[in-house]
N, C-alpha and C positions, 0 to 999 in steps of 0.2 A: 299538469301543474299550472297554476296563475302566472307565475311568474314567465312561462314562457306563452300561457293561451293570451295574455295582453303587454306582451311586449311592445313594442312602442313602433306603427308599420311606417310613418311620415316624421322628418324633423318634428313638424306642430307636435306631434303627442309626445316630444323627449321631455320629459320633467325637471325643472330646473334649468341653474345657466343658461339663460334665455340668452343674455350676451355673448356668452361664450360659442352658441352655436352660431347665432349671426354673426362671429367673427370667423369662425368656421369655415362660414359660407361663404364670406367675402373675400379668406382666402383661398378657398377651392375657384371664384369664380374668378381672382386676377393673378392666378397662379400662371408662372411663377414669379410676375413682379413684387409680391412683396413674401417672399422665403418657397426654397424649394421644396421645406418639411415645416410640416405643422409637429409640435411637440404638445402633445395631449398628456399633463401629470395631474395625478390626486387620487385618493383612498380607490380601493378596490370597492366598488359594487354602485359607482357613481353612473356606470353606461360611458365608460370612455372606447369601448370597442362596437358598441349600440352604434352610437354615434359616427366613427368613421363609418361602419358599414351604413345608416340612412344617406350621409354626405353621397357616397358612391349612388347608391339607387335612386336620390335624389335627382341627378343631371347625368344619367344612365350608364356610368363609368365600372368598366368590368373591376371585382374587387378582387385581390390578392394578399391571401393573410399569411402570416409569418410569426411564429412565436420566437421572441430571443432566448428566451431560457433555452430551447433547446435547438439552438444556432449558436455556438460554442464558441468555434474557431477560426480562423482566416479563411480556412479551406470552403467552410460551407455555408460563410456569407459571401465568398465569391460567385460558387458555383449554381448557389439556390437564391439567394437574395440579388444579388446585383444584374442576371439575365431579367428577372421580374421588373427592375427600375429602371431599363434600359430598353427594353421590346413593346412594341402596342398589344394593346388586347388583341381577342381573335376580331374580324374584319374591319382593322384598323381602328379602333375605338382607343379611347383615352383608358387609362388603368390606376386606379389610385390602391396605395401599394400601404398592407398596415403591419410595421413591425412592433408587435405586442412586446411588454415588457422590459423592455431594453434594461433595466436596472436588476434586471434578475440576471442578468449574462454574469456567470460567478466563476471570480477568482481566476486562479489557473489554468482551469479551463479555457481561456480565451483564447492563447498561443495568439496573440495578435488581432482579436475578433471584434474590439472593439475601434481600432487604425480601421482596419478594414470597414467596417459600419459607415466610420469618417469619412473615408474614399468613396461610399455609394452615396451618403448625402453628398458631395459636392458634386458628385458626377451624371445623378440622378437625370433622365428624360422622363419621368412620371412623378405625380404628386405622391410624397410620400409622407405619412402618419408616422411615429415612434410615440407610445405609451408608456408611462410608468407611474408606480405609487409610490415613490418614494422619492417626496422631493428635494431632498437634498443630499440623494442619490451621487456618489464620487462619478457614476459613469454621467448620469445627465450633466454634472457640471463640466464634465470633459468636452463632451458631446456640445455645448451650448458657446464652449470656449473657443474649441476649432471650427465650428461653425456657425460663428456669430452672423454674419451675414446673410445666411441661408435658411435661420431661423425664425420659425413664429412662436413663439410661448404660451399658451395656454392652461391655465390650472381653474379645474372644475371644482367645486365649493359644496357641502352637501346641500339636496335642497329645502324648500324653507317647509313650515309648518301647513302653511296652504297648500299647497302647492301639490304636496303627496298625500294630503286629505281630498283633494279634488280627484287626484287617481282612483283612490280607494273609494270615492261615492261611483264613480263611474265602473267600477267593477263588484261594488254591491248592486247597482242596480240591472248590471245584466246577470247575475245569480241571484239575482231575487231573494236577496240580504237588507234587513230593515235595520240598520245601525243608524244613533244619532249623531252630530253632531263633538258631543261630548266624548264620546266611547271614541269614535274617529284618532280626535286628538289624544289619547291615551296610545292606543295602538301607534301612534306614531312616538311619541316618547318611550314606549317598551322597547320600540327595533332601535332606535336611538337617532332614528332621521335617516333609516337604511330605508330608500324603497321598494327594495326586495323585498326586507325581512318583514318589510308592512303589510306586505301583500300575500305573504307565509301565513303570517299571522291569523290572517281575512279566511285564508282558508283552512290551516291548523282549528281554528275555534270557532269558523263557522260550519265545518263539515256537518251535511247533513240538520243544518239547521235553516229557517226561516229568518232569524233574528239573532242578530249579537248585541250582550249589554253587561253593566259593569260586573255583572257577579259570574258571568265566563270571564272575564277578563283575571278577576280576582283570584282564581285558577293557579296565573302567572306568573301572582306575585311570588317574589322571592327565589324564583328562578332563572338561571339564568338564560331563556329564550336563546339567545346565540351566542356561541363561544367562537373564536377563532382554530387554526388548526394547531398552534404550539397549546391552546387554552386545553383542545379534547384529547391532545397525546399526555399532557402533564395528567390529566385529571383520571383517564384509564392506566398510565401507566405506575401511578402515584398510588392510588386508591387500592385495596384489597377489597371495597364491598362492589357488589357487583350494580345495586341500586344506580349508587354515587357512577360508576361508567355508564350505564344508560342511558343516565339523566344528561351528560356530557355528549355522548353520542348523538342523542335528541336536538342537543340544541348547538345546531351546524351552522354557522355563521355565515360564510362562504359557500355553503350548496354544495358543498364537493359531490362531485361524482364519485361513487364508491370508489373505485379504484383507485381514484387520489389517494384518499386515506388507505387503504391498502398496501401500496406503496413508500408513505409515509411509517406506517409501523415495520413494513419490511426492512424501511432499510434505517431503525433507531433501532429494536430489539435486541441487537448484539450488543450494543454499546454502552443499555440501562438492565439488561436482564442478564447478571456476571455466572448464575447459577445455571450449569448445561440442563439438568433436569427443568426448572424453569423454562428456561429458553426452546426446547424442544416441545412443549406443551403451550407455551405461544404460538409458536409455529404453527401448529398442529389447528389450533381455533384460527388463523390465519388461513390457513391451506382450506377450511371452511367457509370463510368470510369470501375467498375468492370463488369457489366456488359457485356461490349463490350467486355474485356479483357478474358472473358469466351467465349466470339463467335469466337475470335482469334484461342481459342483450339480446336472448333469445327469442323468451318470452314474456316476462311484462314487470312489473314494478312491485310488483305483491312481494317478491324475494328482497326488497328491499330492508324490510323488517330483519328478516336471518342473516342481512350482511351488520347490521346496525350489532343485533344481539350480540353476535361472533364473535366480534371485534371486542365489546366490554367484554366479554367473557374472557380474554384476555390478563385481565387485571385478577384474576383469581387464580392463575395460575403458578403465579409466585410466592413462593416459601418465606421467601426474605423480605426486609423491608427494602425499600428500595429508597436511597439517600440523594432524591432530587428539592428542585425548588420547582415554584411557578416561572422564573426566570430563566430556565431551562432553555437552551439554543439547540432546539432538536436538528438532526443533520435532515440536510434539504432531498428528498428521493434522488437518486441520480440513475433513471430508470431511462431518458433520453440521451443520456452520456453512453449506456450502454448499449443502446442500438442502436448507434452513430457508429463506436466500435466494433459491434458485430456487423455491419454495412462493410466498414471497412477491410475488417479482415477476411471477409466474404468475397470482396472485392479484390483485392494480391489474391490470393487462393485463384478466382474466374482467372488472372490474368497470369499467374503461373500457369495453369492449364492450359490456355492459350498459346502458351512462349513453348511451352514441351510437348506437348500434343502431337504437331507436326514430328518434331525431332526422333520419337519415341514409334515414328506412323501408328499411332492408336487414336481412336475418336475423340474428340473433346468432354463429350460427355464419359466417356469410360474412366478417363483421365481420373475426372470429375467426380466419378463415384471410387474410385479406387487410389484417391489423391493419397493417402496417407502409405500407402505399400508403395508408390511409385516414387515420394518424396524420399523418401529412408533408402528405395534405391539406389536414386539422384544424388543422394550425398555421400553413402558406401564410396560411387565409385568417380569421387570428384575429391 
């Protein structure tokens, strides 16, 4: 894919916010006099995680990434976030430490996750990054209030109209793509100033060609190129023709990794599809979606089509109409919530076996495989 064969290998080639990254720089290189945490906010797909990663490889600082979304709670930003902002790299090197997201940490989930967060910015012995797109995010403004002093602010801006025309001639001219000037700046208007979706674009309509010019472009018109992930669930789960889910599925905003969306319909289906026959025949194009999307890891990207088709397929499985809007607040996967829980209760399990093991003189591992006859024992005769 383009988007990752020209990724950006040196600060010089990040596109845009020129200032932003020479503020960047200047606070990685008098860190920590002027804030312990740099706060990188704005839209998704601007390269705010690009970016901390060049800073690191820049001035050869081991990097350390961390998603918040699925760092939840007290418990496992103490245990996994704060040894990383506290410890040097391996043979004492400096560690710039990037916590993705932070405005996605949701709800209830947090049991304290975000105090906690507060506690490792102040407490920090490494240069630490927090991310987010949503700027006027409840969590950032908490985060910025208790740690005003410690704070650098930063919000990245999309970039300008040159600026990701210059990309794109530099990645025409190593695929040996003759686009003008003109066509450029359109392609840039279609993705909307996304330089991703520019460079999608480059190669969605240049595949297998020599040249792009306005009548491929013309193709475009009237579709919509990229949708977001609430845009492709309303639009397959909304729609009975199966065209109209395609045409949705096709135009992926975001890049999701199949499985994202995977995940995403697993865990809305219950909630918009009321009829069990319906639902069960979801499922079922589901349980194929993933399938493929497992052969993608194995073997190559060709099954990416059968994960794409699966999923609209989808949308034909229901009988009923189904009483959504565009405005629709699909529920968020909570596929990290659950294997944080299943760690945990994996974890009492290991350590009951451990506490009765001895007691019982049976092996730990016997224990272990025969926990469920030995628990029911345990409590028979207690």
């Amino acid at each position: 894919m383009f988007v990752s064969k020209y990724a950006p290998l040196t600060l010089s080639e990040f596109v845009g916010n020129k200032e932003a990254v020479a503020t960047a720089r200047r606070w990685l290189g008098y860190w920590p006099k002027i804030g312990k945490v740099l706060l990188l906010l704005g839209p998704a797909g601007l390269g705010k995680t690009t970016l901390a990663t060049l800073l690191a490889k820049e001035v050869g600082y081991e990097f350390f990434e961390v998603n918040a979304s699925d760092t939840r709670n007290k418990d496992t930003i103490i245990h996994q976030v704060a040894p990383a902002t506290l410890e040097q790299g391996l043979f004492g090197s400096r560690r710039l430490v990037l916590i993705d997201e932070v405005d996605g940490m949701a709800g209830n989930e947090d049991r304290g996750g975000l105090q906690s967060l507060v506690d490792v910015i102040q407490k920090t012995k490494q240069p630490l990054i927090l991310t987010g797109n949503d700027i006027k995010s409840d969590k950032i403004y908490l985060i910025e209030k208790k740690c005003k002093k410690d704070c650098t602010k930063l919000v990245l801006n999309l970039p300008t109209k040159e600026e990701i025309k210059e990309r794109l001639k530099l990645i025409c001219e190593k695929e040996s793509i003759s686009a003008n000037d003109g066509v450029l700046s359109r392609i840039v208007e279609i993705a909307r100033f996304d330089i991703r979706n520019s460079i999608n674009i480059i190669e969605q309509v240049g595949f297998g060609k020599n040249s792009i010019n306005d009548n491929d472009l013309n193709l475009l018109k009237g579709k919509d190129v990229f949708l977001k992930e609430n845009d492709i669930l309303f639009r397959v789960l909304k729609s009975k023709k199966l065209s109209i889910a395609l045409d949705a599925m096709s135009a992926n905003k975001s890049n999701f990794y199949p499985t994202d969306l995977i995940y995403c319909f697993e865990e809305n289906l219950p909630y918009i599809y009321k009829n069990a026959n319906d639902l069960a025949e979801g499922y079922l194009w589901l349980a194929e979606a993933d399938k493929y999307a497992s052969r993608i890891k194995k073997q190559n990207w060709f099954y990416l089509t059968n994960v794409a088709q699966c999923l609209a397929s989808i949308s034909t499985a229901k009988t009923q109409p189904i009483n959504i809007t565009p405005e629709e607040k699909f529920r968020h996967p909570q596929i990290g919530l659950m294997i944080w829980r299943g760690k945990q209760q994996q974890a009492e399990k290991d350590n009951f076996c451990k506490m009765w093991a001895p007691k019982l003189h049976i092996s730990w591992n016997k224990m272990k495989i025969n926990y469920p006859i030995y628990l029911a024992m345990i409590c028979n005769n207690t």
